[in-house]
C-alpha positions as CSV (number, residue, x, y, z in Angstrom):
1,X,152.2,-8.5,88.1
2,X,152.7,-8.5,84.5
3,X,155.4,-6.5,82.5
4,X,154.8,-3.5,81.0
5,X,155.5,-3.4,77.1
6,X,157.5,-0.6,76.2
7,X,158.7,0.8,72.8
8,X,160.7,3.5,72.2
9,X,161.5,5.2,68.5
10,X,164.7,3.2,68.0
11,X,163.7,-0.1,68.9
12,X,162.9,-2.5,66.0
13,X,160.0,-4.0,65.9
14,X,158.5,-6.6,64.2
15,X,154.9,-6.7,63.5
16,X,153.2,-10.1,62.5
17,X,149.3,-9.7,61.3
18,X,146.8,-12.9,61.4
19,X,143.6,-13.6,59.5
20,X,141.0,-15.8,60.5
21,X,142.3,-18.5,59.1
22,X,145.7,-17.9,61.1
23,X,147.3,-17.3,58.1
24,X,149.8,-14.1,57.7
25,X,148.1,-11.5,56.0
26,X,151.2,-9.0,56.1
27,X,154.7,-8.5,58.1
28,X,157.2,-5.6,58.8
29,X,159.9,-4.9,60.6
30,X,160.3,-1.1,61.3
31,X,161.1,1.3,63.8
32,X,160.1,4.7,64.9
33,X,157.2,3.7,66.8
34,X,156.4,5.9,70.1
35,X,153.9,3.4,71.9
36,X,152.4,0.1,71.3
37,X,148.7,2.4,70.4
38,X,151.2,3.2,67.5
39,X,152.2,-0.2,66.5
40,X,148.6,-1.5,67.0
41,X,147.4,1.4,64.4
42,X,150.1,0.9,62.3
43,X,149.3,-2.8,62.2
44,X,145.4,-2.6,61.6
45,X,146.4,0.2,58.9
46,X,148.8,-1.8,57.0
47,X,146.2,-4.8,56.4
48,X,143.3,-2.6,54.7
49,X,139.8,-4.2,54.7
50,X,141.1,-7.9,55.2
51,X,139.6,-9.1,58.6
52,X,142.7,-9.3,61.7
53,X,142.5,-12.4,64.0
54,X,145.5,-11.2,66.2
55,X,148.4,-8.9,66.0
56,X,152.0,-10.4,67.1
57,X,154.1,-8.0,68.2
58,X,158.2,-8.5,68.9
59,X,160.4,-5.9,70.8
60,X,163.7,-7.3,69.4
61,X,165.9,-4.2,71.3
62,X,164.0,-5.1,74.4
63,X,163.6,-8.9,74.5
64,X,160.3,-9.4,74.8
65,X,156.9,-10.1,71.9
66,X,153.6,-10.7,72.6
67,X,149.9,-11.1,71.1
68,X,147.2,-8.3,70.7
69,X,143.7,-8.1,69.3
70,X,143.2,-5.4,66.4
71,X,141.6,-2.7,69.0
72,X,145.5,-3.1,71.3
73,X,144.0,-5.7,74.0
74,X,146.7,-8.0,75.3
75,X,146.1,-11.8,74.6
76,X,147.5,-14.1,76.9
């Protein structure tokens, strides 16, 4: 069974966004998020018109970090 992601508004997060060419188009480190469907849209937001390969997201108040397509699919 796999883990559930959760985020809370005080967690810090840090949000890593690839191109194509898995190079980093743009990172952040925030928090204030409610859910990862905010962290995805804040992610695909953040980039504008440049095409997104993946989205890595980090949980560092929580311990975990995982990948995501731009539409919020897991990536294992």
């Amino acid at each position: 069974m796999r883990a559930r992601r959760t985020v809370k508004e005080r967690d810090i997060v840090k949000i890593l966004v690839f191109g194509y060419d898995r190079t980093l188009i743009k990172s952040i480190k925030d928090s204030g998020f409610r859910s990862m469907s905010d962290v995805i849209s804040y992610a695909n937001n953040m980039v504008g018109d440049k095409p997104i390969d993946h989205i890595r997201v980090s949980n560092e108040a929580r311990g975990w970090c995982g990948s995501y397509t731009n539409y919020g699919k897991m990536i294992d």
